[in-house]
Kinemage of the C-alpha trace (Angstrom):
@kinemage 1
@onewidth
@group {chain A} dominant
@subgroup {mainchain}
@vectorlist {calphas} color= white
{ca unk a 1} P 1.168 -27.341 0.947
{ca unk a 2} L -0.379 -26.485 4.317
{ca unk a 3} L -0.429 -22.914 3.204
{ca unk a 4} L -1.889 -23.125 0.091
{ca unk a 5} L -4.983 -25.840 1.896
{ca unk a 6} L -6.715 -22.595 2.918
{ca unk a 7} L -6.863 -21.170 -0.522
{ca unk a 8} L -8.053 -24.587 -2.173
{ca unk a 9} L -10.686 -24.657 0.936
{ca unk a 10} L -11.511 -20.891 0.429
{ca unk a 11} L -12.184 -21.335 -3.289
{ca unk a 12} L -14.149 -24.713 -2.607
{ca unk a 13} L -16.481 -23.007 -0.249
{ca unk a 14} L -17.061 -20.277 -2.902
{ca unk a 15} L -17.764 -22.451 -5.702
{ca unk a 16} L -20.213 -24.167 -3.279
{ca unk a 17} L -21.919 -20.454 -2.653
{ca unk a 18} L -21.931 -19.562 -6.229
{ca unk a 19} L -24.150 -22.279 -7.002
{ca unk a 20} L -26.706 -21.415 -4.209
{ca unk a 21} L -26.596 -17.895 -5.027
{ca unk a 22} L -30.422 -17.914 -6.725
{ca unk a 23} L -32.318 -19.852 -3.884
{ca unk a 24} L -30.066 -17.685 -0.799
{ca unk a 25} L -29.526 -14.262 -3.203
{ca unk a 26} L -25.852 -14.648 -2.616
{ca unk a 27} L -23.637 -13.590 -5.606
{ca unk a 28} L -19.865 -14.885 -5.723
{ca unk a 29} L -17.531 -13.997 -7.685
{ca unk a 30} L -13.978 -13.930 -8.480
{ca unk a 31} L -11.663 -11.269 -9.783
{ca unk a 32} L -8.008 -10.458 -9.935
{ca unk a 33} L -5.156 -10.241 -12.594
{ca unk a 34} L -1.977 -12.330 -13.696
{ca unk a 35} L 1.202 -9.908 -13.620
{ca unk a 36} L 4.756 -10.995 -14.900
{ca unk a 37} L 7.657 -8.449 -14.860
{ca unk a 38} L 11.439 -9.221 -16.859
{ca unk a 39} L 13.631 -6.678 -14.606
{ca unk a 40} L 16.944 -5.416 -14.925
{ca unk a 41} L 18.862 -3.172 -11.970
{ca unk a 42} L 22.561 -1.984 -11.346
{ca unk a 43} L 21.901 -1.841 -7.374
{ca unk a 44} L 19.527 -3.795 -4.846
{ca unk a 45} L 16.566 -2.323 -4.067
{ca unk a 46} L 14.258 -1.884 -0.584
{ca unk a 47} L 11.729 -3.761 0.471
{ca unk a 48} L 12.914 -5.812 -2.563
{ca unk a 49} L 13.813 -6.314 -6.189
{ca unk a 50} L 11.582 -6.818 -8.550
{ca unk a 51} L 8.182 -5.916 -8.606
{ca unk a 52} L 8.593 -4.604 -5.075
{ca unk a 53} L 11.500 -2.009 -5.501
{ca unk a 54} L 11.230 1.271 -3.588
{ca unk a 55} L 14.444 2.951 -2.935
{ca unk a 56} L 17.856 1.739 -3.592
{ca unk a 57} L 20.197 0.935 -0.538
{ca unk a 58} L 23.353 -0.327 -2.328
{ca unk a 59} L 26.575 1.182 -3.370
{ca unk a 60} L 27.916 -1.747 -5.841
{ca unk a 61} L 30.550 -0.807 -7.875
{ca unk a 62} L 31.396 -4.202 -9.908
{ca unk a 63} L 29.143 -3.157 -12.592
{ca unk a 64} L 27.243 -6.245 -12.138
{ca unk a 65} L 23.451 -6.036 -13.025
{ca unk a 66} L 20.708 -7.503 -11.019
{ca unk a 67} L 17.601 -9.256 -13.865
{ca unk a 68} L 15.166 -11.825 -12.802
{ca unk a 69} L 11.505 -12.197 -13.522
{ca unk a 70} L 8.915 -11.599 -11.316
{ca unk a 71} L 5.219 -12.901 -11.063
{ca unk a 72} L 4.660 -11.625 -7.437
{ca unk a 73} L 1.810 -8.821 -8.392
{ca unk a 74} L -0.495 -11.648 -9.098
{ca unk a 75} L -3.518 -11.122 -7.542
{ca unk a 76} L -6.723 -12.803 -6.887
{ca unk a 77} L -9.770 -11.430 -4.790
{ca unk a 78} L -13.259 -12.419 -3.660
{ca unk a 79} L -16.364 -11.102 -3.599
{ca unk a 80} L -19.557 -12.078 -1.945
{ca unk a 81} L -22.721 -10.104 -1.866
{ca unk a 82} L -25.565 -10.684 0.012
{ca unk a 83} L -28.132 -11.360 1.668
{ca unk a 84} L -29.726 -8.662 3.198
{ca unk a 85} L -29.488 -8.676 6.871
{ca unk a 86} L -31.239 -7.453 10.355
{ca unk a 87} L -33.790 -4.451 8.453
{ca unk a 88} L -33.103 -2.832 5.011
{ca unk a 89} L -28.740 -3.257 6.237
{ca unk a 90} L -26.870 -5.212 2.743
{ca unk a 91} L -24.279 -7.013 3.467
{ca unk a 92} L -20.605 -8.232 1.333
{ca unk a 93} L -17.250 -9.194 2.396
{ca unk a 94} L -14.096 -9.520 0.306
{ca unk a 95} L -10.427 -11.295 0.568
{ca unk a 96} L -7.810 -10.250 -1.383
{ca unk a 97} L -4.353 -12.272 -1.827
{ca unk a 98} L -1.330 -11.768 -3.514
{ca unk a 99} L 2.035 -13.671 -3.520
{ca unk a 100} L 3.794 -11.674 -1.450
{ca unk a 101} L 3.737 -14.257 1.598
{ca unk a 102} L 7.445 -14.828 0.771
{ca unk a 103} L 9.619 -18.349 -0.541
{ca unk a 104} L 9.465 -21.388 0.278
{ca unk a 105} L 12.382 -22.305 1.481
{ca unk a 106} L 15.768 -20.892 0.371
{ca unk a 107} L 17.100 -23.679 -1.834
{ca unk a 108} L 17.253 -23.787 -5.762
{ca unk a 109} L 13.328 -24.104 -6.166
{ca unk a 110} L 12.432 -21.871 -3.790
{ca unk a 111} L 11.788 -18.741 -6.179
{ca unk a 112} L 9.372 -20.495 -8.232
{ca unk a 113} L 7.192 -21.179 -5.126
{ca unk a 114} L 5.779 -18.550 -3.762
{ca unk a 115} L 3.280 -18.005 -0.748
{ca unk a 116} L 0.317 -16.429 -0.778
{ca unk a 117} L -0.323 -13.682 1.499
{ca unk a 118} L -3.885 -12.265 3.157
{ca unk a 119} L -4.129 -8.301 1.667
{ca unk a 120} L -7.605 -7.617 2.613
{ca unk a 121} L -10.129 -9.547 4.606
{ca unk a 122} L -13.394 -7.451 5.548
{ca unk a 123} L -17.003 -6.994 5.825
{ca unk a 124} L -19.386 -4.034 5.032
{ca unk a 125} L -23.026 -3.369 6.341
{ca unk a 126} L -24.389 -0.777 4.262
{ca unk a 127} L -28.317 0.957 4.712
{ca unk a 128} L -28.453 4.170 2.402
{ca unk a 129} L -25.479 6.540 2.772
{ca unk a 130} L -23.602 4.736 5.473
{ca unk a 131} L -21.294 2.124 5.271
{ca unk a 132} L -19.729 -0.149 7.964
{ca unk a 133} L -16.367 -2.303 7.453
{ca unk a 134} L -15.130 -4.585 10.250
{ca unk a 135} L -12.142 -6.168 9.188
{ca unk a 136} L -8.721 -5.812 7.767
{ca unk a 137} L -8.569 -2.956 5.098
{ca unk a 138} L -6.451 -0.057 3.781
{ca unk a 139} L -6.210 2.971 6.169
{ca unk a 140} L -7.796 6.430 4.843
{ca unk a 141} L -4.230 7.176 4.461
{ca unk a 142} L -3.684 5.571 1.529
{ca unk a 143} L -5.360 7.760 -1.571
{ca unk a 144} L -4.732 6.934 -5.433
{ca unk a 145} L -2.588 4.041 -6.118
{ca unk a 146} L -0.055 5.407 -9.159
{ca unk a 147} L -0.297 3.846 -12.503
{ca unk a 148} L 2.444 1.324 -12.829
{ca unk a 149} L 2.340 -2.515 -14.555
{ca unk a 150} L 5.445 -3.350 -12.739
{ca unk a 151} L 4.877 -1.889 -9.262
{ca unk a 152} L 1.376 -2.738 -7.869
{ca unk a 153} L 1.153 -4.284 -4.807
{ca unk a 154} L 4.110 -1.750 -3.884
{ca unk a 155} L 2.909 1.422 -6.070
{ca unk a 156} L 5.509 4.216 -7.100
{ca unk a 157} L 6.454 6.218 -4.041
{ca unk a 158} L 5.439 4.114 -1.238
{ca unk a 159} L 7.278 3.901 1.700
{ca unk a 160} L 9.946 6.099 0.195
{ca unk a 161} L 8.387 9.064 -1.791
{ca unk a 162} L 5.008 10.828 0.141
{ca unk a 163} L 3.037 7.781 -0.622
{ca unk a 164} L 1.233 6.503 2.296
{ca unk a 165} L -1.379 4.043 4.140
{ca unk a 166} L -1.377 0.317 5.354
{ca unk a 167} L -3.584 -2.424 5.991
{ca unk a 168} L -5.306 -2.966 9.693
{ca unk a 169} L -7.389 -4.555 11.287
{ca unk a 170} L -10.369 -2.505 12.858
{ca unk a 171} L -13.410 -0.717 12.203
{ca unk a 172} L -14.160 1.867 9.378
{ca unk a 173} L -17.167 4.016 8.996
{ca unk a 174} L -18.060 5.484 5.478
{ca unk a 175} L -21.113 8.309 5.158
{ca unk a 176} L -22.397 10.244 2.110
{ca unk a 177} L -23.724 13.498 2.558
{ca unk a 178} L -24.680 14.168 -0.901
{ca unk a 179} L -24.596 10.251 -2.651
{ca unk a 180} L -26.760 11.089 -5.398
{ca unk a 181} L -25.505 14.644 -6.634
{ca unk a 182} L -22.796 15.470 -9.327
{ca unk a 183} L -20.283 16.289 -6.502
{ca unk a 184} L -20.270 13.512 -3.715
{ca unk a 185} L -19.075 14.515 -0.312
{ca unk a 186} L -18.089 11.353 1.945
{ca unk a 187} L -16.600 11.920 5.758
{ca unk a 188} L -14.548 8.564 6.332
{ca unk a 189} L -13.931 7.411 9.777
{ca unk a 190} L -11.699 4.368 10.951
{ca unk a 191} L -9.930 2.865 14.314
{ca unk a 192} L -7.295 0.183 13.620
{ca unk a 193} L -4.867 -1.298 15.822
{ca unk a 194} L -1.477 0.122 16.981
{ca unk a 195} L 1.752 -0.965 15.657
{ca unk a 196} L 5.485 -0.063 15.604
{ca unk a 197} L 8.672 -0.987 15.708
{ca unk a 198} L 8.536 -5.050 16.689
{ca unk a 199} L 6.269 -7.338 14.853
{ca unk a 200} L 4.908 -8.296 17.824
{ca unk a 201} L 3.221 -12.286 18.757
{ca unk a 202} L 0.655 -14.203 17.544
{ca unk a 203} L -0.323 -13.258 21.537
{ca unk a 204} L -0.047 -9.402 20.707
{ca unk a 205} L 1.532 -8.918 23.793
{ca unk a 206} L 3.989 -6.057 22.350
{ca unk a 207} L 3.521 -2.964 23.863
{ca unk a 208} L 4.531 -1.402 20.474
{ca unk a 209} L 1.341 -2.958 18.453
{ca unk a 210} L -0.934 -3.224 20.699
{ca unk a 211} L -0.431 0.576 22.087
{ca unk a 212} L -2.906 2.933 21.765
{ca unk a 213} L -5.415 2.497 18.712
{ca unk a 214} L -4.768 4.260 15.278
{ca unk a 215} L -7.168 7.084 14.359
{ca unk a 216} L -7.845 8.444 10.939
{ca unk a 217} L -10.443 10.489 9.375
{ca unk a 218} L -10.692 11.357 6.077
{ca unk a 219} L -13.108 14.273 4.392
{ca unk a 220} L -13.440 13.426 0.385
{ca unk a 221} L -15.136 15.817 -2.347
{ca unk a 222} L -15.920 13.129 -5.367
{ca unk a 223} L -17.522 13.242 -9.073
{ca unk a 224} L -17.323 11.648 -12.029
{ca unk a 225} L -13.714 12.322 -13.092
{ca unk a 226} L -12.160 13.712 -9.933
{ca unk a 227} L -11.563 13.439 -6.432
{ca unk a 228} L -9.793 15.570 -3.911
{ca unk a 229} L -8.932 14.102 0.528
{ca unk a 230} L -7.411 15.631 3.057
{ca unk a 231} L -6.658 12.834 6.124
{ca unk a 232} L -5.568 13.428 9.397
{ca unk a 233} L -3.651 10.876 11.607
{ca unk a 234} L -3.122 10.198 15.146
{ca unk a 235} L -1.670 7.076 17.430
{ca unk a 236} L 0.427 6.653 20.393
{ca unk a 237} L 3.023 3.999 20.640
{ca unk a 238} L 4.178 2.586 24.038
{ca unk a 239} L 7.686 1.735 23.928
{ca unk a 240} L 8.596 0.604 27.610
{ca unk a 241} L 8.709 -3.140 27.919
{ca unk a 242} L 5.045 -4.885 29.225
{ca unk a 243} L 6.649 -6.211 31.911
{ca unk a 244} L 7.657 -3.075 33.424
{ca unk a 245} L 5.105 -0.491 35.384
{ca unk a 246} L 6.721 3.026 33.712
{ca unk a 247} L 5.739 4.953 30.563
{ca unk a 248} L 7.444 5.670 27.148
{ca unk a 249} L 5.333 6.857 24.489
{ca unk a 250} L 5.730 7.956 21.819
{ca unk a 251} L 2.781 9.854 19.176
{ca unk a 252} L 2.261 9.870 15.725
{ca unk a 253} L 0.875 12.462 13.427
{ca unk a 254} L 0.263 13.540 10.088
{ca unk a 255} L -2.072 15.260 7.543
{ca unk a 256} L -2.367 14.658 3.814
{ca unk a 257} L -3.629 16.159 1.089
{ca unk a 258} L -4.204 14.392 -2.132
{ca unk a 259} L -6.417 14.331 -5.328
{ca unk a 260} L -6.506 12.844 -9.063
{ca unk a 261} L -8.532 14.211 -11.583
{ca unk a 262} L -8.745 13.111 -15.567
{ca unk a 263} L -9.512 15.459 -18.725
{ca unk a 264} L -10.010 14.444 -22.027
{ca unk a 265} L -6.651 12.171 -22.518
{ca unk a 266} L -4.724 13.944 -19.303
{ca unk a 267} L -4.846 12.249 -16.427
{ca unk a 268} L -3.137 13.849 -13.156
{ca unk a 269} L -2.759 12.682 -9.409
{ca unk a 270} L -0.586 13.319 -6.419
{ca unk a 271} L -0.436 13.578 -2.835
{ca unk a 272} L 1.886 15.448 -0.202
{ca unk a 273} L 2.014 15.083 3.536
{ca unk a 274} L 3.742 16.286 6.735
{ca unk a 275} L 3.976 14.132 9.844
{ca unk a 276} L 5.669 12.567 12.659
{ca unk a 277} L 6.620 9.003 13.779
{ca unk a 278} L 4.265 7.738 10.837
{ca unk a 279} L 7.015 4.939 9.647
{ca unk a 280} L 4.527 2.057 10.393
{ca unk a 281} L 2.360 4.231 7.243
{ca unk a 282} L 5.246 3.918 5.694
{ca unk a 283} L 6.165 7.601 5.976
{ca unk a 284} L 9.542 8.861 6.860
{ca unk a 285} L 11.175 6.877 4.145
{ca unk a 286} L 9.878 3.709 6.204
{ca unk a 287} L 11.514 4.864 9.174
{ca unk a 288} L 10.737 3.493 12.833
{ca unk a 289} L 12.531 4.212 15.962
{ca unk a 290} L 12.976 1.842 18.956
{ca unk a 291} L 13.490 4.897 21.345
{ca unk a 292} L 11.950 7.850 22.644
{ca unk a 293} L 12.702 9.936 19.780
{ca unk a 294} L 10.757 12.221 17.064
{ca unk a 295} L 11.033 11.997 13.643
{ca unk a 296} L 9.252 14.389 11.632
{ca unk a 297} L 8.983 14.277 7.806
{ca unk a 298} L 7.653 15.523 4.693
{ca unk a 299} L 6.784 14.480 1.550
{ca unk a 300} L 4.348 14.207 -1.591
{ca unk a 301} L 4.695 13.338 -5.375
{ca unk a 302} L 2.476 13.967 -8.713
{ca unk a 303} L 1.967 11.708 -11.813
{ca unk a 304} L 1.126 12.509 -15.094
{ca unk a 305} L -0.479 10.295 -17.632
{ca unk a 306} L -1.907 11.077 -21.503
{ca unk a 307} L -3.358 8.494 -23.887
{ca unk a 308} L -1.833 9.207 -27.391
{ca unk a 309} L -4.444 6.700 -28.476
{ca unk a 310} L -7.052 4.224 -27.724
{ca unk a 311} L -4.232 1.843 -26.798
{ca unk a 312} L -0.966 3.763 -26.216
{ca unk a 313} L 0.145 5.619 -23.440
{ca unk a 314} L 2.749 7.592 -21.706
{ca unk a 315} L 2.856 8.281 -17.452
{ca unk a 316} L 5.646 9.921 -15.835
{ca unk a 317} L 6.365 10.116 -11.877
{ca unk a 318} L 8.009 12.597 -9.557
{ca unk a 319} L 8.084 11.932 -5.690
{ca unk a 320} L 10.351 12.599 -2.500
{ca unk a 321} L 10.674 12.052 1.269
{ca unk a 322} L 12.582 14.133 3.788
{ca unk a 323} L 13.559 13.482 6.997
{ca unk a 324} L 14.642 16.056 9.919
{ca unk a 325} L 17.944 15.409 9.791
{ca unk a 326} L 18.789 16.529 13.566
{ca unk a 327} L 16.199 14.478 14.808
{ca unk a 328} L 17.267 10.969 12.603
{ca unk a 329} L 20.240 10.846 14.308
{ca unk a 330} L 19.296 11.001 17.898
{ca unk a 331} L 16.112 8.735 16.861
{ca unk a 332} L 18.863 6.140 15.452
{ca unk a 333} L 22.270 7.004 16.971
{ca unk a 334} L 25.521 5.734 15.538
{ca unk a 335} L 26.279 2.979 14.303
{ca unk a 336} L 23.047 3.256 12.518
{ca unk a 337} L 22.816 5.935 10.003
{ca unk a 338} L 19.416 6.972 8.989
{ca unk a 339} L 17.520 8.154 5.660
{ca unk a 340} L 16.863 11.367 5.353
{ca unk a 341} L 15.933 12.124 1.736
{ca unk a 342} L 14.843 10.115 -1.016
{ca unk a 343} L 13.786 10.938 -4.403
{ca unk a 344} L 12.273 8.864 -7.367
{ca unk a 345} L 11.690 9.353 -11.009
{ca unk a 346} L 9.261 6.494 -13.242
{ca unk a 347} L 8.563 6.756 -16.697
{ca unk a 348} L 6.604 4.292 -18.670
{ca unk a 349} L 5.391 3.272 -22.075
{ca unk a 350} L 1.777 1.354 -21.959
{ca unk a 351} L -0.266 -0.632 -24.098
{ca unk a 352} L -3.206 -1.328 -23.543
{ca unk a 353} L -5.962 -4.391 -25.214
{ca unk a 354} L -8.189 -5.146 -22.533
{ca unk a 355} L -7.821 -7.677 -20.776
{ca unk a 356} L -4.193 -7.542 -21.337
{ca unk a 357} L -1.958 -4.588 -20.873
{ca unk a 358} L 2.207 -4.304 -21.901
{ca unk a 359} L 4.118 -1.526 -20.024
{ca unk a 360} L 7.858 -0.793 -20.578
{ca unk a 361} L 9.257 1.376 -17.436
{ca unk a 362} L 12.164 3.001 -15.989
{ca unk a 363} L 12.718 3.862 -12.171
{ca unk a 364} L 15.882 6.189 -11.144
{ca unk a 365} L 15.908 6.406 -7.337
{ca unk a 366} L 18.416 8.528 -5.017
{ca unk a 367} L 18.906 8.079 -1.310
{ca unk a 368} L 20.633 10.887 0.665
{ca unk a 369} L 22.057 8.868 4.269
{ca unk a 370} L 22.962 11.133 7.492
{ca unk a 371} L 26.231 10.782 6.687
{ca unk a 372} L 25.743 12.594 3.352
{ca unk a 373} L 26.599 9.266 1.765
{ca unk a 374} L 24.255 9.451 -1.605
{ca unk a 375} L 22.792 6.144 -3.275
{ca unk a 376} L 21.868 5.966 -6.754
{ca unk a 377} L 20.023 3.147 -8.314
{ca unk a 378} L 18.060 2.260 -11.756
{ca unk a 379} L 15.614 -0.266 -12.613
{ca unk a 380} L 13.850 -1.137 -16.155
{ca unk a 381} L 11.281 -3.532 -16.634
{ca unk a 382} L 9.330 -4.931 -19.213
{ca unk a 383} L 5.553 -6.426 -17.612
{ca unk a 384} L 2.339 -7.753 -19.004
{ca unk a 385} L -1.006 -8.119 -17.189
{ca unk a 386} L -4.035 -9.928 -17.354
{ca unk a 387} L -7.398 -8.621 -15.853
{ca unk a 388} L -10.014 -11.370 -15.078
């Protein structure tokens, strides 16, 4: 109950804004969307099954299937604009949950229970074509979420196929150098804090996470139907214990290029990347390394939607991940045996009513180990949505 209080208190304190919003020219509101997904899968899936499957990590050979359903997606989010503050500077500030915050509990019950989870929690300053956003929100990393019903909060590709980003906290800086023409071009800026292998304290005394800041900056080219990024990366990561006066550190890197663009009924996306230690963006098939090791990968993938009507449509997915091979090893040496490619396939049947949207998919996904084991897993799933 205790960690549902601060919802019931969050929403209580918005209700109370909402009906000041005239006399203080606050505006709340409330968005978000009810997801469901019926699953079936003939191996166990990373970071989870479900609606958070990425890449398969099991070899089961009794033929058993896993099926559940899912309702984990859900999503609810808050808005508040307003007022205006110090001279001509607006002001708004979101939080965004989900039920991702795990079970409660592990008994019978437990999977009908679940915790929410804090996604985003921010605040933007904005005064003409710059924006300001203290808080906790996605990295420039992370470009075009893929189209999916059934994997949302843990889109096609991510963490296992070239998809990348995270959510921080820190500072991000947003300017427009052409706001008002067809083409927009926007130079993104952010510094968020470090992290790595450990999850660190509530003290964030890890060396790992509290390390050097993250750096990103991101150049867009935007219009109406389009969009095309390229982001670069960098951090350092101190891995010697905080207790102990020597160095160990360790840098990450990467660049990415992505876009998504839509004419008449097509609509097409992707991304691809190169990088090093970038597991804690979920690069290098989610890969992070405890020693003073590189490991460099690649990877990207490209989806392809087309509405065959005003409600029916058809999306299919391509993505993979590799890993230096040479270099997982000595980054995780034996017993462990490391990921070093990945690749996954999605195809999916939507329709779409608004509010509500159906969505029939199927996920093949095969995992290459340094052994030159190979893992091959399948997932379909039947989900419906609600937008509010």
């Amino acid at each position: 109950m205790k960690k549902y209080a601060g919802l019931l208190l969050f929403m209580l304190i918005g209700t109370a804004l909402s009906s000041q919003a005239v006399e203080n020219k606050v505006t709340f509101n409330l968005s978000g969307f009810v997801s469901a997904t019926a699953f079936v899968q003939d191996q166990a899936f990373k970071f989870g099954n479900g609606q958070n499957a990425s890449y398969v990590f099991t070899n089961y050979e009794s033929g058993k299937l896993i099926k559940g359903f899912d309702i984990r997606n859900t999503r609810l989010t808050c808005t508040v604009k307003g007022p205006d503050v110090f001279k001509d500077w607006k002001s708004s500030a979101v939080i965004e949950t989900d039920l991702f915050g795990g079970f409660n509990g592990t008994s019978t019950f437990s999977a009908s229970q679940q915790y929410f989870r804090i996604r985003m929690a921010y605040v933007d300053l904005v005064k003409g074509n710059l924006k300001l956003r203290f808080g906790q929100a996605w990295s420039p990393m992370f470009g075009n979420p893929t189209v999916s019903l059934s994997h949302v909060a843990f889109p096609l590709g991510y963490g296992s196929a070239g998809f990348l980003g995270w959510r921080y906290p820190g500072i991000q800086a947003f300017y427009s150098i052409a706001k008002d023409s067809p083409v927009n071009f926007r130079v993104d800026g952010a510094i968020f804090s470090g992290s790595w292998n450990e999850p660190g304290s509530p003290d964030f005394v890890n060396p790992g996470n509290l390390g050097f800041p993250q750096f990103e900056i991101r150049l867009n080219m935007l219009s109406k139907n389009s969009n095309l990024y390229i982001v670069g990366h960098y951090d350092k990561k101190d891995l010697a214990a905080i207790d102990k006066d020597e160095k160990s550190e360790l840098n990450g890197l990467a660049v990415e290029l992505g876009g998504k663009t839509k004419i008449g009924g097509f609509m097409m996306q992707g991304n691809v990347y190169t990088g090093k230690n970038i597991g804690h963006q979920f690069g290098s098939i989610t890969q992070l390394s405890s020693i003073k090791e590189d490991l460099s990968s690649i990877g990207g993938w490209f989806q392809l939607g087309y509405d065959l009507t005003q409600h029916w449509s058809l999306y299919g997915f391509i993505g993979f991940e590799n890993v230096d091979k040479d270099q997982a090893v000595k980054a995780f040496p034996s017993p462990l045996v490391p990921r070093t490619r990945h690749q996954l396939v999605n195809f999916m049947v939507k329709y779409t009513a608004e509010p509500v949207s159906f969505g029939l998919e199927f996920m093949n996904s095969k995992l290459t180990l340094a052994d030159d084991k190979e893992l091959t897993g399948n997932q379909f799933a039947l989900s419906g949505m609600y937008k509010f």
